[in-house]
N, C-alpha and C positions, 0 to 999 in steps of 0.2 A: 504494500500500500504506500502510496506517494504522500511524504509525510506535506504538510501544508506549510506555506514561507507563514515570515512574518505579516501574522494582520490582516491574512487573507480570509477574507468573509466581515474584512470589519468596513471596506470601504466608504461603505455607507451609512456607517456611522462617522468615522472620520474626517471624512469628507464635503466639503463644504460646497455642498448641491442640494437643492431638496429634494425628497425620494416623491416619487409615485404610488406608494402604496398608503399612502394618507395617514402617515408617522410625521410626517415635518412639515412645516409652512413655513414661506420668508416673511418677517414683518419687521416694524421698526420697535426697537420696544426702548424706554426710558433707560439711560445709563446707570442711573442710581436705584433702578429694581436690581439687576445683575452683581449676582455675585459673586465669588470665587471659587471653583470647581473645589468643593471639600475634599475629595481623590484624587486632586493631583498631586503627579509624585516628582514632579518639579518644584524644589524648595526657593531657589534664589532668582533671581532676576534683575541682569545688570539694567541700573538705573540711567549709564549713559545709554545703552542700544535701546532703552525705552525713548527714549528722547530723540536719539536720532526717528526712528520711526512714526514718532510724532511727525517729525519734520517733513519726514516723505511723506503723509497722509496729509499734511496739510499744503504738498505743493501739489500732490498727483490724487488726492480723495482715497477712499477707506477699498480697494480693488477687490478684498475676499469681503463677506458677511462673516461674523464671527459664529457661533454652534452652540447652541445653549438647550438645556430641557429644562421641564415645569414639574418643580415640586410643592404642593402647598402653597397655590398659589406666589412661588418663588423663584425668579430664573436662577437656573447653577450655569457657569461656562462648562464645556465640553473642551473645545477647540478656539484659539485666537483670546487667550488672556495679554496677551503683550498687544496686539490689538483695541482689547477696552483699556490697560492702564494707558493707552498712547491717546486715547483720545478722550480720559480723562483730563490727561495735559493740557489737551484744547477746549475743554471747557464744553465738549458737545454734549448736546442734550441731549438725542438718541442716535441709534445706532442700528444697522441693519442684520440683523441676525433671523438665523433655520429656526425654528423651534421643533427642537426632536420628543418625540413620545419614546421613551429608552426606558428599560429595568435598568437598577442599581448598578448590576450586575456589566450590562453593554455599557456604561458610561464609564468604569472603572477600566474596563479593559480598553475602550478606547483610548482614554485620555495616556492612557503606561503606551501603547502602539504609535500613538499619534508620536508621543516625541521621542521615544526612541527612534521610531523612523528618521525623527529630524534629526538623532543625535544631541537634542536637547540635553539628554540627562548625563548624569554622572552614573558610574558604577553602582554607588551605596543608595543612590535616588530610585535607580531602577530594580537593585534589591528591595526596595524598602517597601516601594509600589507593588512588586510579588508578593511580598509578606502580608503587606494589607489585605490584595486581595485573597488571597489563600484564609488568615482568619475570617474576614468578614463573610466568604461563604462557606468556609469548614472544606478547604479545598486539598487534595496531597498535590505534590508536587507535580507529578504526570500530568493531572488534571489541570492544574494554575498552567503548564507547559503547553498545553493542547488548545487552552482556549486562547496562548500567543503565539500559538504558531512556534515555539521554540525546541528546542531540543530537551530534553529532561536536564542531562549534565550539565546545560547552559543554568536553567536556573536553578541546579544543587549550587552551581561554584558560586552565582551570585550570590545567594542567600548564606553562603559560608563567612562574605565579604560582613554580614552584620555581626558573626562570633569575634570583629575584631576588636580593640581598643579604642576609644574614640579619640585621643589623638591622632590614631593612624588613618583612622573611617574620612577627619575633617581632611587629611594628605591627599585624600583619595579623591574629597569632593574638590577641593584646591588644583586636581590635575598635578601634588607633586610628585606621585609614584602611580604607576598603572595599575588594573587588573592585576599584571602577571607577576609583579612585583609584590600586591599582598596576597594571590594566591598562595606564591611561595612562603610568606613570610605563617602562615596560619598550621604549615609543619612544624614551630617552637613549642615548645612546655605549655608558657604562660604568658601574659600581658604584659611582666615585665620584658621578659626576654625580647618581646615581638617591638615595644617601644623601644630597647636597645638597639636591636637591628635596625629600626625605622630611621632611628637619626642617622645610624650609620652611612645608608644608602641614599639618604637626602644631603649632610654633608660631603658625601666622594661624589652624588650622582651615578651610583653604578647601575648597569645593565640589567635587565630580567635576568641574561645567564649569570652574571656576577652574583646577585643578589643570589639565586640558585645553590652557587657554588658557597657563598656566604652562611647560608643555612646549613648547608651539608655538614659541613667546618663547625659550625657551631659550638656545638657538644664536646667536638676532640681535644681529649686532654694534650697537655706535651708530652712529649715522647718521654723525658726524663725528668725529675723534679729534682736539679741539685739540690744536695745537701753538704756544701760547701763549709758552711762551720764546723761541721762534727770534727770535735780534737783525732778520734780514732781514725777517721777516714784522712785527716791531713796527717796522722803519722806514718798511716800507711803509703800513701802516696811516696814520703818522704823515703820511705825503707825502698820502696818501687826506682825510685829515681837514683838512690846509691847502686842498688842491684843492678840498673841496666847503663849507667851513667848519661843519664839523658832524662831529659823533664818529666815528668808521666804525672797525666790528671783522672781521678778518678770519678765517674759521674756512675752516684747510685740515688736513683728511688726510692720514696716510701714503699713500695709494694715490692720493696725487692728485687729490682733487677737493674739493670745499669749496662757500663762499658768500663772498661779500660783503653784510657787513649795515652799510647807511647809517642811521645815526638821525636823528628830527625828533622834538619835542616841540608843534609847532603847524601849524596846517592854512599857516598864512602859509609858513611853512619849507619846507613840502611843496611847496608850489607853486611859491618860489625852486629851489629842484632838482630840481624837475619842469621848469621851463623851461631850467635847466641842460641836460639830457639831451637836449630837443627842440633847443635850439641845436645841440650838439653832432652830434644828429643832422644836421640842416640844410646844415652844414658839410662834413660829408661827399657 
């Protein structure tokens, strides 16, 4: 079965056309009835790009109708809120808007379709719009996936994006770290861990694969944890370095394990305690 794109079958909700099936009519309706889409999963809204748009509607007129349903006697926007806040800026009275007959249910999914299509949203925006929808109709993930046309995995990993920290969630809405960046980062322990690595990757700027490889790393101990004071380990060193007449450092672990590191500085040296060792051998 042909899985379905994004949004397809919502067109017409989305879509700032009237339909024909006597769900919508164009009319003019007062600006200050119109509300603000309670389910939209778009949180901010630059103030200059409203302004600019003001401007263009006031040299070229309002080109779309904005998308609004009737509830309780109350318009909610649908589609084109940056639309009515621009021309609140101009002071207009009314405004040309569809009036859709919609359940709860098609306005929600519209308005998450509508601007992800545009790209409007952020990451944690459009998680947050799934998670809505999903409690408000007691939805599992497949389902919340089907009625947007997504892939299921798509929106597990979004929805993982809200298990983060909210210092790192605001990175995410900010544009300073991608997706793929706190996908990775949501492999750590804990909150602290994940806001350690967050700064990390925002002061180097590093890569999704960096960042990747950064988590991998994370956890791994050093190889060896000197224990450089211990009087016993530097007397032995010191008995090491008579015995072989040359420097010797000895690197041991708490957990017991280590090296012995003998120095030479010339191929002649090497080869005095290279024969050292084959004697030694010999003898045994």
């Amino acid at each position: 079965m042909k899985r379905r794109v994004l949004g397809k079958g919502l067109e017409a909700i989305i879509a700032n056309q009237p339909q024909e099936d006597g769900r919508s009519s164009l009319r003019e309706i007062d600006v200050s009835d119109i509300h603000p889409n309670p389910f939209q999963p778009r949180k901010e809204f630059s103030e200059s790009s409203i302004r600019e748009l003001a401007d263009s509607i006031r040299e070229s007129g309002l080109i779309q109708p904005i998308s609004v349903y009737r509830q309780e006697n109350h318009y909610f926007l649908i589609v084109g809120e940056r639309r009515w806040r621009a021309v609140q800026l101009l002071r207009w009275q009314r405004i040309p808007a569809i009036v859709r007959d919609l359940e709860i249910d098609e306005v929600m999914v519209g308005a998450l379709v509508e601007n992800i299509q545009r790209e409007d949203l952020n990451a944690i925006e459009v998680a947050q719009g799934i998670d809505m929808l999903m409690q408000k109709h007691t939805l599992t993930q497949e389902q919340a996936a089907a009625k947007l046309g997504m892939n299921r995995s798509t929106v597990t990993n979004l929805l993982r994006l809200l298990n983060l920290p909210d210092r790192v969630k605001l990175g995410l809405i900010r544009r300073q770290l991608s997706p793929g960046h706190a996908r990775a980062l949501l492999a750590l322990r804990n909150h602290q861990d994940i806001e350690r690595a967050y700064d990390r990757i925002v002061s180097a700027e590093l890569s999704v694969r960096q960042t990747e490889k950064l988590v991998k790393d994370f956890y791994r101990e050093p190889r060896q944890k000197p224990v450089s004071l211990d009087p016993d380990i530097k007397r032995t060193e010191e008995k090491l370095a008579r015995l072989f007449a040359t420097r010797v450092k000895l690197v041991y672990s708490a957990r017991g394990n280590g090296r012995i590191e003998i120095h030479f500085s010339k191929l002649d040296e090497f080869e005095r305690l290279y024969q050292m060792f084959l004697n030694g051998k010999k003898k045994e």
